[in-house]
C-alpha positions in Angstrom: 5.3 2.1 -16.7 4.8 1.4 -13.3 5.8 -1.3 -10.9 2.6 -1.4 -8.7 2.6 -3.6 -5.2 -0.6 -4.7 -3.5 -0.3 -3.8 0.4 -0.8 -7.1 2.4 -2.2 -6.0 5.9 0.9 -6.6 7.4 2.5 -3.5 5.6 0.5 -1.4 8.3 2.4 -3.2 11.0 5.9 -3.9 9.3 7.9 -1.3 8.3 10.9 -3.1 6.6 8.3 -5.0 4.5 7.7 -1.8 2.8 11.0 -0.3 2.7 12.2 -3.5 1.5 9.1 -3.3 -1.4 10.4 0.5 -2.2 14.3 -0.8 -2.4 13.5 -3.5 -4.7 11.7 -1.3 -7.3 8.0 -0.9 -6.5 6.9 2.8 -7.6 3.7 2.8 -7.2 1.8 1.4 -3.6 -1.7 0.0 -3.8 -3.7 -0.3 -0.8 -6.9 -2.3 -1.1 -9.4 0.0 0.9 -11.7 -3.0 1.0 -9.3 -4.6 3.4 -8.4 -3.2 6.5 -9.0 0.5 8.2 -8.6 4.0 7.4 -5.5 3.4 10.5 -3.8 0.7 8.8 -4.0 2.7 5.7 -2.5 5.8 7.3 0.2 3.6 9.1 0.9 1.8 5.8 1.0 5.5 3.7 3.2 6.4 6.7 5.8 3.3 6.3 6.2 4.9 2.6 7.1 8.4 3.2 9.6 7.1 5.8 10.8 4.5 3.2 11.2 7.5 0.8 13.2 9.5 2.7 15.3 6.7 3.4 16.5 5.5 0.3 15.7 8.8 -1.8 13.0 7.1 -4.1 9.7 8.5 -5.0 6.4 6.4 -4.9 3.3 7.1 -6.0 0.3 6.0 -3.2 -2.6 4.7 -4.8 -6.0 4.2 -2.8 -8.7 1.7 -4.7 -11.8 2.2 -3.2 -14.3 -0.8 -2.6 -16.9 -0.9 -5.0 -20.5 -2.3 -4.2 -20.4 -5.9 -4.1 -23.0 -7.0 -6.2 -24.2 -11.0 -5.8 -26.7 -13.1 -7.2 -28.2 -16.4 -5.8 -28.5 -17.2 -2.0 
């Protein structure tokens, strides 16, 4: 069992959001590829490893790729 957190956009921005995600339990980081940039991604993946070696806690980093965005109607 994991505890899996979402990335808000502001993770790629805010450093002690994540470390305070990481120190509260989350093992496993989801960032939404259909939201933001391969940059914010990096800077978010980057926030973790730093996290890590701060407190001593793995974390898994999980990337979910945007599928195709099917619609129907106008």
């Amino acid at each position: 069992v994991r505890i899996m957190v979402t990335m808000p956009g502001e993770a790629a921005h805010d450093y002690g959001l994540v470390h305070g995600l990481l120190q509260q339990g989350m093992d496993c980081m989801r960032v939404n590829c259909a939201h933001d940039d391969a940059g914010a991604w990096a800077r978010m993946i980057e926030h973790l490893r730093r996290a890590e070696q701060a407190l001593g806690r793995p974390c898994r980093a999980v990337m979910d790729l945007a599928g195709p965005k099917l619609r129907t109607g106008p």
